[in-house]
TORDOLUM-82744 format. One record per residue (C-alpha): residue number from 1; residue in one letter; x, y, z; chain. Coordinates in pm, 1 decimal, always signed. Example, Ala and Ser with C-alpha at 12.3 -4.5 7.8 and 13.67 -1.06 7.14 Angstrom:
2
num|residu|u|v|w|chaine
1|A|+1230.0|-450.0|+780.0|A
2|S|+1367.0|-106.0|+714.0|A
This chain:
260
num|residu|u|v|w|chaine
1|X|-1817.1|-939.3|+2079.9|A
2|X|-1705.5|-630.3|+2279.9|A
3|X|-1535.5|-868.1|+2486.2|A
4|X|-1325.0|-987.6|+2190.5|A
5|X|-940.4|-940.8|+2200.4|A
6|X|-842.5|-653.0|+1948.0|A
7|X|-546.7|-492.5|+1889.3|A
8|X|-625.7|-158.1|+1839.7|A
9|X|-974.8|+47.9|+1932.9|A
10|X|-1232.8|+53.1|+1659.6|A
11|X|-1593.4|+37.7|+1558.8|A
12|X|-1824.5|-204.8|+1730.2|A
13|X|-1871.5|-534.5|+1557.2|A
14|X|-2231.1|-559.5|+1382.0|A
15|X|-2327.2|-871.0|+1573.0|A
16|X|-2614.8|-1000.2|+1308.3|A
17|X|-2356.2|-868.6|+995.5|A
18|X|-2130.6|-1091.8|+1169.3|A
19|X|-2353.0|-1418.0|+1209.3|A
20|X|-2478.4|-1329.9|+895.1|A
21|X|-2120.3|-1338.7|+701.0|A
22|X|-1987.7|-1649.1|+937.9|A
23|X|-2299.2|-1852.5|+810.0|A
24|X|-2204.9|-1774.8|+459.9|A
25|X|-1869.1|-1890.7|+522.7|A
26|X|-2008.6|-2236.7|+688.4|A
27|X|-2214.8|-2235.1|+348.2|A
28|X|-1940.5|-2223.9|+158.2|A
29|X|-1744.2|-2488.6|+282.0|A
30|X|-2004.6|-2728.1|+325.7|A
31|X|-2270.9|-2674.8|+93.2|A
32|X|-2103.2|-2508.2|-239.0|A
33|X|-1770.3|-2725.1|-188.2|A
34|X|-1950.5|-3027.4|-21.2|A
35|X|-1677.1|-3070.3|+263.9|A
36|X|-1799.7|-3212.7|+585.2|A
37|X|-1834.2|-2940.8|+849.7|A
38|X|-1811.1|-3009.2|+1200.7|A
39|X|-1908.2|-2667.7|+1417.1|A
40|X|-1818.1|-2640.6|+1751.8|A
41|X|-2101.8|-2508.5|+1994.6|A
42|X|-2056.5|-2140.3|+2077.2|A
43|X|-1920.1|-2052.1|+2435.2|A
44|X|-2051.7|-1768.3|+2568.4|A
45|X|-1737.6|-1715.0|+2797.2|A
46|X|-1466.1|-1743.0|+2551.4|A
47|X|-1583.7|-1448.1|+2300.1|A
48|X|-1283.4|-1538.8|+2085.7|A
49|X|-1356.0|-1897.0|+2048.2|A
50|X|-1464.2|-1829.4|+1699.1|A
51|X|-1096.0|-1827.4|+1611.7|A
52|X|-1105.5|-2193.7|+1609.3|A
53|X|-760.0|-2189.0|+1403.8|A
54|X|-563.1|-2077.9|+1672.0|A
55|X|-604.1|-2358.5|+1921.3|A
56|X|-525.4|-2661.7|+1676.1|A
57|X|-224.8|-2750.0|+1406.7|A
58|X|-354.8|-3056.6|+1241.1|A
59|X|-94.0|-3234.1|+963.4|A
60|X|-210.9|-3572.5|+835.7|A
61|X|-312.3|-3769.3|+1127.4|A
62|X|-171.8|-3562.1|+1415.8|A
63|X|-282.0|-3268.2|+1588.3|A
64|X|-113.9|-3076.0|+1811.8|A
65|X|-337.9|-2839.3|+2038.5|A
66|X|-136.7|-2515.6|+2130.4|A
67|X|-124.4|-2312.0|+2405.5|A
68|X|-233.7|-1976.0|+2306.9|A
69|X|-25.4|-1645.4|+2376.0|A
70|X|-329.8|-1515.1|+2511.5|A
71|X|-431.4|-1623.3|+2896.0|A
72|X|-779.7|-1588.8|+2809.3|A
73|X|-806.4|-1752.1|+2522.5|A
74|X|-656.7|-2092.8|+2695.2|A
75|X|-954.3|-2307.7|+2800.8|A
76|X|-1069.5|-2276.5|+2425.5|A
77|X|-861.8|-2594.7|+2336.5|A
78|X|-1108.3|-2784.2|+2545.9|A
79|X|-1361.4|-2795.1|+2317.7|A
80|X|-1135.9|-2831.4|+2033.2|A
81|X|-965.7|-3132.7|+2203.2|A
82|X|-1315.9|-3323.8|+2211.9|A
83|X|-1441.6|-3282.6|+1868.0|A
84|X|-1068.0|-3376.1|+1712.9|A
85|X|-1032.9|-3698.4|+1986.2|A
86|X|-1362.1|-3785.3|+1802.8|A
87|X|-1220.9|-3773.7|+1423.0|A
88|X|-960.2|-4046.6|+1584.1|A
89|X|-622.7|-3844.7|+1563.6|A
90|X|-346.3|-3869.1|+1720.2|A
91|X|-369.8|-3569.4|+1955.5|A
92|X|-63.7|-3400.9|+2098.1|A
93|X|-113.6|-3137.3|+2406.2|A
94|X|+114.2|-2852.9|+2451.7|A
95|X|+178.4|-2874.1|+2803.4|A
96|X|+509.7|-2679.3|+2830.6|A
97|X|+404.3|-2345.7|+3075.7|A
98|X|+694.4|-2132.1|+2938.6|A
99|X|+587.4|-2238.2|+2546.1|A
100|X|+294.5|-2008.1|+2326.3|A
101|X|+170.8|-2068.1|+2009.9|A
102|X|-88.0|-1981.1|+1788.1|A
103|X|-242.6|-2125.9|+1493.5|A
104|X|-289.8|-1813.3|+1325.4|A
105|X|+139.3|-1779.3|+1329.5|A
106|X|+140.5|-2128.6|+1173.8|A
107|X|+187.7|-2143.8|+784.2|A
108|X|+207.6|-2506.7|+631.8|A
109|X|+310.7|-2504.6|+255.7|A
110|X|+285.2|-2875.7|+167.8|A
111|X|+649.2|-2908.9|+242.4|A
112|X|+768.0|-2715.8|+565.9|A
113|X|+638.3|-2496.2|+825.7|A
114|X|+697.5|-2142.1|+881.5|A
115|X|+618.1|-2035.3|+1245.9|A
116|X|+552.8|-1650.0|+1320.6|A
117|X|+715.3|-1550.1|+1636.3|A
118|X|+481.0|-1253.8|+1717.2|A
119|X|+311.4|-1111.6|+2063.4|A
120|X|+117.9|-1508.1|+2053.0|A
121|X|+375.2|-1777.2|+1971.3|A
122|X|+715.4|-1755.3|+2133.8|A
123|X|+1042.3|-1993.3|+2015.4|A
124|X|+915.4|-2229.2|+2298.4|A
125|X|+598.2|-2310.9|+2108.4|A
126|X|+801.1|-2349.9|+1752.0|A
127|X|+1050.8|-2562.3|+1925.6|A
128|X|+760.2|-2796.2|+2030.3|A
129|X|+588.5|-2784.8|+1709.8|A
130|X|+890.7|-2909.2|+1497.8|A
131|X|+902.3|-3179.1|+1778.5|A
132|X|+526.9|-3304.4|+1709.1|A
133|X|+578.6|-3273.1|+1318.3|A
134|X|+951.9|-3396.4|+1256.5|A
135|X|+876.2|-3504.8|+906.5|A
136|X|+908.1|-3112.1|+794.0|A
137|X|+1128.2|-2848.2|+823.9|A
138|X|+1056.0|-2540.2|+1092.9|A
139|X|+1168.7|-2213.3|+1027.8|A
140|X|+1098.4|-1878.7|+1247.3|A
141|X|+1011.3|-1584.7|+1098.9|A
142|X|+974.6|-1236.8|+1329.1|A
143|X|+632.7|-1091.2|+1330.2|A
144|X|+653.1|-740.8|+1346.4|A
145|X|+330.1|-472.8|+1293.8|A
146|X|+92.3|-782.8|+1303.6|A
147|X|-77.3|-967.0|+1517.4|A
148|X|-1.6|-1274.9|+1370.6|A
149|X|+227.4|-1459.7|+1051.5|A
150|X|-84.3|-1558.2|+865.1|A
151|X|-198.9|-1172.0|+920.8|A
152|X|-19.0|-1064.9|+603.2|A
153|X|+5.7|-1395.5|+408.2|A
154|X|-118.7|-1734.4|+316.2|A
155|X|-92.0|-2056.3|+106.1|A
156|X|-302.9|-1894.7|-239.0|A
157|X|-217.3|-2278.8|-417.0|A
158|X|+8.5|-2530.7|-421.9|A
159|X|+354.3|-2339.5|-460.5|A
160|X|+204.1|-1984.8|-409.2|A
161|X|+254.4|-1769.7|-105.0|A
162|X|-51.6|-1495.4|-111.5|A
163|X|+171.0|-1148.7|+85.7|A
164|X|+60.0|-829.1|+128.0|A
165|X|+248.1|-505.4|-6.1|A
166|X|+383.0|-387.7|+351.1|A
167|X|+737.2|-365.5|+439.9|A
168|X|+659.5|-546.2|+765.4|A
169|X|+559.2|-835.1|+513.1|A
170|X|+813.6|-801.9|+256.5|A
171|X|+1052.9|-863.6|+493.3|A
172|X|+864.6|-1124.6|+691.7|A
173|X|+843.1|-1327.3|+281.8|A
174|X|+1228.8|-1229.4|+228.9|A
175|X|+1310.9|-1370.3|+590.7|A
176|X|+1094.2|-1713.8|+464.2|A
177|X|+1266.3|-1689.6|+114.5|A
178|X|+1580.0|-1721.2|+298.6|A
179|X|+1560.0|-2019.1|+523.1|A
180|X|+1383.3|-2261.6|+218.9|A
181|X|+1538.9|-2468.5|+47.1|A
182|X|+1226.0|-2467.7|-213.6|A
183|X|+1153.5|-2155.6|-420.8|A
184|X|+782.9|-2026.5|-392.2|A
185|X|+613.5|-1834.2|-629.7|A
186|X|+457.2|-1536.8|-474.4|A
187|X|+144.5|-1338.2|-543.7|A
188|X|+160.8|-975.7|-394.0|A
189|X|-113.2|-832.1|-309.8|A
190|X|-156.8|-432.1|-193.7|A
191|X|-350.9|-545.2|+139.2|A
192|X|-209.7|-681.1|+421.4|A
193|X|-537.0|-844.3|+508.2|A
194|X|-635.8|-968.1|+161.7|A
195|X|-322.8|-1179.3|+193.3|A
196|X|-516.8|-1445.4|+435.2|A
197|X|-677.4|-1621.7|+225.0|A
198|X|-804.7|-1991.4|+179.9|A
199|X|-691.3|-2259.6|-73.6|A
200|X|-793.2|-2544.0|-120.1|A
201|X|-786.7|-2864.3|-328.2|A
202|X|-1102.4|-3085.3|-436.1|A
203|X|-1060.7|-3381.4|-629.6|A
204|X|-1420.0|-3271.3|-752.3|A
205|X|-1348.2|-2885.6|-789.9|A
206|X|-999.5|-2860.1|-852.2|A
207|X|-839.5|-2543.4|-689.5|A
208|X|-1006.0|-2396.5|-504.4|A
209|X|-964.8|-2000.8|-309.4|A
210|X|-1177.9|-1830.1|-57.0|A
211|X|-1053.4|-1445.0|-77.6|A
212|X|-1216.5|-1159.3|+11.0|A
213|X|-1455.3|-966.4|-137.8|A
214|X|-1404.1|-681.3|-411.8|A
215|X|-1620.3|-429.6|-145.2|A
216|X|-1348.4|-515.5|+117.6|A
217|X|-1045.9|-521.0|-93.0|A
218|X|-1096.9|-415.5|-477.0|A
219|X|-717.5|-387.0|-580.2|A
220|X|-655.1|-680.8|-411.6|A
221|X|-962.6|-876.0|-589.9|A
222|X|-807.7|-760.7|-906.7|A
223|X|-517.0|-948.8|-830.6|A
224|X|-672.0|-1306.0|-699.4|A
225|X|-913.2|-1248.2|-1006.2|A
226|X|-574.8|-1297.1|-1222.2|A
227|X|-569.3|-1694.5|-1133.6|A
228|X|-764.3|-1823.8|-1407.2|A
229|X|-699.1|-2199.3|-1277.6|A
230|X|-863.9|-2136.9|-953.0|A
231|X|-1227.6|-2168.8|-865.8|A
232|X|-1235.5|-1786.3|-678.8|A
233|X|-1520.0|-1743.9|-418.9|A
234|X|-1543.2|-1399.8|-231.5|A
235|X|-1621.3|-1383.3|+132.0|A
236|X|-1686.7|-1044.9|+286.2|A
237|X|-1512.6|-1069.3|+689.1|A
238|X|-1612.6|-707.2|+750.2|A
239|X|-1704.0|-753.6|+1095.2|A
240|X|-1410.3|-1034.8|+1252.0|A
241|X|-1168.7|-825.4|+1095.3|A
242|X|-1290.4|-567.8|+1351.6|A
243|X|-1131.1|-795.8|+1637.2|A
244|X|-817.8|-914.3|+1403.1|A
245|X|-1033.1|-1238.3|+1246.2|A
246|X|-964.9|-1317.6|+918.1|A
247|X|-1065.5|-1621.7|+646.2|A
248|X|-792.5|-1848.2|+811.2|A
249|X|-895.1|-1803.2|+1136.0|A
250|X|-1248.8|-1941.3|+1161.6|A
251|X|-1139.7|-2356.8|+1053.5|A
252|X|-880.4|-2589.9|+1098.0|A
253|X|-884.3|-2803.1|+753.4|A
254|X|-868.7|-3166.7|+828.9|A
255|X|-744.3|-3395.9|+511.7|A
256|X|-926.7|-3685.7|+640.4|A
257|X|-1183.2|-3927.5|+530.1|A
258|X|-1425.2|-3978.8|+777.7|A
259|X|-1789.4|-4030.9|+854.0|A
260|X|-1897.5|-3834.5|+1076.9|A
């Protein structure tokens, strides 16, 4: 982990807190919401390959495997190109040397995509991804004070757009407001990084949001603890945070049927 990309210096990441909160976030998905988990094996020479999300845009039955801003973060998509040719979909591969993108500047609402053009993902790597998914709309939004989009906001249900309280991504929701034709409802949170969050929607459970936890983030809790139709689980992400990790950026969610 002190290998890990971060954007600013900081305390050491707890190693065994880290494990430790990752597992519970593996438990979460597969044993309290019963979704089928595929984990790819650590590699001990990509330290960032936890960040699974930022290698892989799946949408139905295509996924496109980017080419991340970050030169040392590229041979990560290997591994994610093996277990995904496995779940049988058709697999796009961003070849293009002048493109970037990551997953964590890549927002799907249901209906478009909103792609984060930040220090990671240049127009290059949006142009490409409107290419692979021409069914939706593509808009750019500017990420400024971030690292990436999805560092300030999130999908928090169907029609709801999870943002935090800075101006960096008040802007960054007006700029998204903007270029939709749909209206969102918004849920405003006072933390930038409470804003990443995970929803989700099982037939069994109903809807469904990983947030973080009150200890992290207790005025933001307060606010996701406001959606009464939501089944609310908190995960603590004390340590990823650390090296700019946050809920989204440890799975790619794959709406697919399959036995694996």
């Amino acid at each position: 982990c002190r290998q890990a990309l971060r954007s600013a210096a900081g305390p050491e990441v707890d190693f065994a807190r880290a494990e430790r909160e990752h597992q519970l976030y593996v438990g979460v998905l597969r044993g309290k919401l019963g979704l089928q988990v595929l984990e790819l094996p650590a590699d001990e020479s990509l330290p960032d390959c936890v960040f699974v999300e930022d290698v892989a845009v799946v949408c139905e039955e295509t996924a496109l495997l980017t080419r991340p801003g970050a030169p040392s973060r590229r041979k990560e998509v290997e591994a994610m190109k093996r277990v995904l040719e496995s779940l049988n979909l058709n697999i796009i591969e961003m070849t293009d040397e002048n493109a970037t993108l990551d997953g964590g500047d890549v927002l799907f609402t249901g209906r478009e995509f909103f792609v984060g053009l930040s220090r990671r993902t240049n127009q290059r790597g949006a142009e490409i991804l409107a290419d692979t998914f021409k069914d939706y709309a593509v808009s750019t939004v500017p990420v400024y004070d971030s690292l990436h989009l999805k560092g300030f906001c999130s999908m928090a249900g169907p029609n709801l757009i999870a943002i935090g309280s800075s101006e960096a991504a008040q802007k960054a929701l007006k700029t998204m407001q903007q270029m939709s034709d749909h209206r969102y409802d918004k849920l405003t949170v006072p933390d930038d990084a409470a804003a990443n969050c995970i929803y989700l929607n099982i037939p069994s459970k109903g809807h469904v949001l990983l947030h973080r936890a009150p200890e992290e983030y207790p005025e933001s809790a307060k606010v996701f603890e406001k959606l009464k139709d939501h089944m609310l689980i908190p995960i603590a992400n004390t340590e990823l945070e650390k090296v700019d990790g946050s809920l989204t950026c440890c799975s790619v969610l794959i709406n697919k049927a399959s036995e694996l």
